[in-house]
C-alpha positions as CSV (number, residue, x, y, z in Angstrom):
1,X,9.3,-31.2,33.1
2,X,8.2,-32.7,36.1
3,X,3.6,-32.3,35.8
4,X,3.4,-34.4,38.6
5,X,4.6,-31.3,41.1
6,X,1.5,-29.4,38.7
7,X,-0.8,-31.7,39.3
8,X,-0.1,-31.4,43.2
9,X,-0.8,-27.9,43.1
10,X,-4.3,-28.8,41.6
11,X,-4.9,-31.2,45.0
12,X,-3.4,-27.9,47.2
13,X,-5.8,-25.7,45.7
14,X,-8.8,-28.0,45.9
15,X,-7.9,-28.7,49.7
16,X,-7.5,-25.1,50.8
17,X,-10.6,-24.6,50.0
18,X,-11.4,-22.3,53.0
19,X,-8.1,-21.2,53.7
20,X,-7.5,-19.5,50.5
21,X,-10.1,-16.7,51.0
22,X,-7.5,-14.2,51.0
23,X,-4.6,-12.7,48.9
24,X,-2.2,-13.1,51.5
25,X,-3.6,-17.2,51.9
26,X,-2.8,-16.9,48.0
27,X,0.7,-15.8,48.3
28,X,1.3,-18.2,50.9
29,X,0.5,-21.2,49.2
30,X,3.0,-19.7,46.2
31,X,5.6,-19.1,47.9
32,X,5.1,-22.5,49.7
33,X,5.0,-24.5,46.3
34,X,8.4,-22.6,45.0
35,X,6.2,-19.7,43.2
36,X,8.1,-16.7,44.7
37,X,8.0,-14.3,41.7
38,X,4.2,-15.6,40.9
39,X,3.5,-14.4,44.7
40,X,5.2,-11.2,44.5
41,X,2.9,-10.0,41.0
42,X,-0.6,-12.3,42.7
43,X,-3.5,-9.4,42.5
44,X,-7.2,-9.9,44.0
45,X,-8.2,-10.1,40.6
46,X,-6.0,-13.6,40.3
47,X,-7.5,-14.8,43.9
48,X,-11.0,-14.4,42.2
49,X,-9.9,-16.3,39.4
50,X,-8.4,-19.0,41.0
51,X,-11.2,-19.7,43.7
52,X,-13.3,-20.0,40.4
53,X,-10.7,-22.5,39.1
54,X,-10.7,-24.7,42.5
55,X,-14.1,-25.0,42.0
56,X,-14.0,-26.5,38.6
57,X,-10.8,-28.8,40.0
58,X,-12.8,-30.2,42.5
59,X,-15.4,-31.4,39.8
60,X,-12.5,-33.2,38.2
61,X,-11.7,-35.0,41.6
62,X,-14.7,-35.7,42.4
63,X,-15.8,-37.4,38.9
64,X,-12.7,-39.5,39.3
65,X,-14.0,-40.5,43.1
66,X,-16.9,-41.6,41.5
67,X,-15.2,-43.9,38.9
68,X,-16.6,-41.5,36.1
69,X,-13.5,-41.5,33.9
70,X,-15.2,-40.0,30.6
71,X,-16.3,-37.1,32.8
72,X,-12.8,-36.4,34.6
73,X,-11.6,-36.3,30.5
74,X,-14.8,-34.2,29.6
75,X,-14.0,-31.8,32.6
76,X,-10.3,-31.1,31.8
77,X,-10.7,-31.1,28.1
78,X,-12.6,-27.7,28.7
79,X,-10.5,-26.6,31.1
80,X,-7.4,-27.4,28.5
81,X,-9.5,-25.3,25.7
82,X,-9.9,-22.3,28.4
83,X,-6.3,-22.3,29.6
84,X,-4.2,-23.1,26.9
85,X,-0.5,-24.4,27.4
86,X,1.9,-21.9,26.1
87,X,5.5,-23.7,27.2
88,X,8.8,-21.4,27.2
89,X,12.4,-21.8,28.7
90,X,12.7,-20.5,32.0
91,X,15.9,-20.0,34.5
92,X,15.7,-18.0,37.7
93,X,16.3,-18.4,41.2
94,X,19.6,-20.0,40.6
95,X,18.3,-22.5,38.8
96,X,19.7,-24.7,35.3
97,X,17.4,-23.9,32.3
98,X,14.0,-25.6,32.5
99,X,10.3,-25.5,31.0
100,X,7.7,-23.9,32.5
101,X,4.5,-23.7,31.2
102,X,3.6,-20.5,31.3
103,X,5.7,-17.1,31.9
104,X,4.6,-13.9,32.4
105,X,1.0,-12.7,31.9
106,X,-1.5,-13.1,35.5
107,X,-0.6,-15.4,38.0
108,X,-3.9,-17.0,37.8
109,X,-3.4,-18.2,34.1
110,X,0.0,-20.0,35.0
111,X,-1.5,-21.6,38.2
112,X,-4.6,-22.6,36.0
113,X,-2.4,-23.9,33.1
114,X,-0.1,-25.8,35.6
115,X,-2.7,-27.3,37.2
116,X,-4.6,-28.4,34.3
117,X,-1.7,-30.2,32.6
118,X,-0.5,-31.8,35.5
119,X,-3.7,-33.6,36.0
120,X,-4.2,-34.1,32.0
121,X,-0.5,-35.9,32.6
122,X,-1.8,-38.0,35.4
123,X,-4.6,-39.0,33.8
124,X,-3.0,-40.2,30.7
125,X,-0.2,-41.5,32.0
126,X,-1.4,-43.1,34.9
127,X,-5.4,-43.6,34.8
128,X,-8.4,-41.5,35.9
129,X,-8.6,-43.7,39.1
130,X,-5.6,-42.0,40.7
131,X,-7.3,-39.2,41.7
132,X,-9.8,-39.0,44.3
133,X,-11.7,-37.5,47.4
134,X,-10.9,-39.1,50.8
135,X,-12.8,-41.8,52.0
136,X,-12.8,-40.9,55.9
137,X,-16.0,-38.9,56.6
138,X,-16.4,-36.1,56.9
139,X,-13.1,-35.0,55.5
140,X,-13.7,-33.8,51.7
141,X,-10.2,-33.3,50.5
142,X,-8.7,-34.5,47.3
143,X,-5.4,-36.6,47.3
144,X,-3.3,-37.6,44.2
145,X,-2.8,-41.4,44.5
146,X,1.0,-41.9,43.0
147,X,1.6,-45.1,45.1
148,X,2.7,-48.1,42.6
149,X,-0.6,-50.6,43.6
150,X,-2.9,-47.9,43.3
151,X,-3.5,-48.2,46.6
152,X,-4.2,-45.1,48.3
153,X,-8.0,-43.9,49.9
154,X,-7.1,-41.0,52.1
155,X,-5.6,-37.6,51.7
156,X,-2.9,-38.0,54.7
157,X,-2.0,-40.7,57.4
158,X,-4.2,-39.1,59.9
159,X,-7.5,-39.4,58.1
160,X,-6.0,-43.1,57.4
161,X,-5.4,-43.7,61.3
162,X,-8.8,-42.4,62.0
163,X,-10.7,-44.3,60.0
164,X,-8.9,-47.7,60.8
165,X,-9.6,-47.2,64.5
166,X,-13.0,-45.9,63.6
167,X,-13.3,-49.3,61.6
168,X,-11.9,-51.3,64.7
169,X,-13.9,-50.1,67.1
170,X,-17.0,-50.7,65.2
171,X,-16.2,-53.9,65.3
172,X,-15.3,-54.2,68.3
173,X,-18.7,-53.0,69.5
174,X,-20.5,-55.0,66.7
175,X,-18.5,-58.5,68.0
């Protein structure tokens, strides 16, 4: 089971902040992350749900930003006792048997579940400090860092590029 592709859905959800205002944004970003059948049953009632649950997500990300690891593990530890993992064998769309970690029941509860396990995963498997809120004002979004230095400080190349020529020409001007 691959919790990495999870916890990217957790950085999707926190980034769209104000493009997933509708349920048609919803069933967009789940059919764009592979969730067809999740997007065909997604109700207003799940959209509600899962704006809630971007909000909490963003708490997490922004606790790692600061460097606050026993928050991040605070944060999802609730988040873990509120959506609890219920794994069960899954094979559609073609597809060889596989895990999922949550079948059937609302959409919101297996995005929420996903999304919570795959940043548990990344956490303990890989550290509290690869997650994290870009570093090139004003951009807010949150990026998973799965580079093998721990390297990374920007949600995308762009905001990367901007700030380094932002950086350059200040010092240009400061020389």
């Amino acid at each position: 089971m691959d919790l990495t592709s999870y916890a990217e859905l957790a950085v999707l959800l926190v980034n769209r902040k104000y493009e997933l205002r509708s349920l048609e944004a919803l069933r967009d970003l789940l059919v764009e992350t592979g969730r067809t059948e999740a997007a065909a049953r997604a109700t207003r009632r799940d959209l509600d749900a899962i704006c809630e649950l971007r909000e909490e997500l963003t708490g997490v990300f922004e606790s790692a930003s600061q460097g606050d690891e026993a928050d991040v593990v605070e944060r999802l530890n609730g988040l873990l006792v509120r959506h609890p993992v219920h794994p069960q064998i899954s094979g559609h769309d073609g597809q060889s048997w596989h895990m999922h970690l949550t079948e059937g029941g609302r959409v919101a509860d297996t995005v929420a579940v996903g999304s919570v396990m795959g940043l548990a995963s990344v956490v303990t498997g890989l550290g509290a400090d690869r997650l994290g809120i870009c570093q090139a004002p004003p951009c807010r979004n949150a990026y998973l860092d799965t580079s093998s230095n721990k390297s990374r400080r920007y949600c995308s190349e762009r905001c990367a590029s901007r700030a380094n020529v932002a950086a350059y020409r200040a010092r240009k001007r400061n020389a």
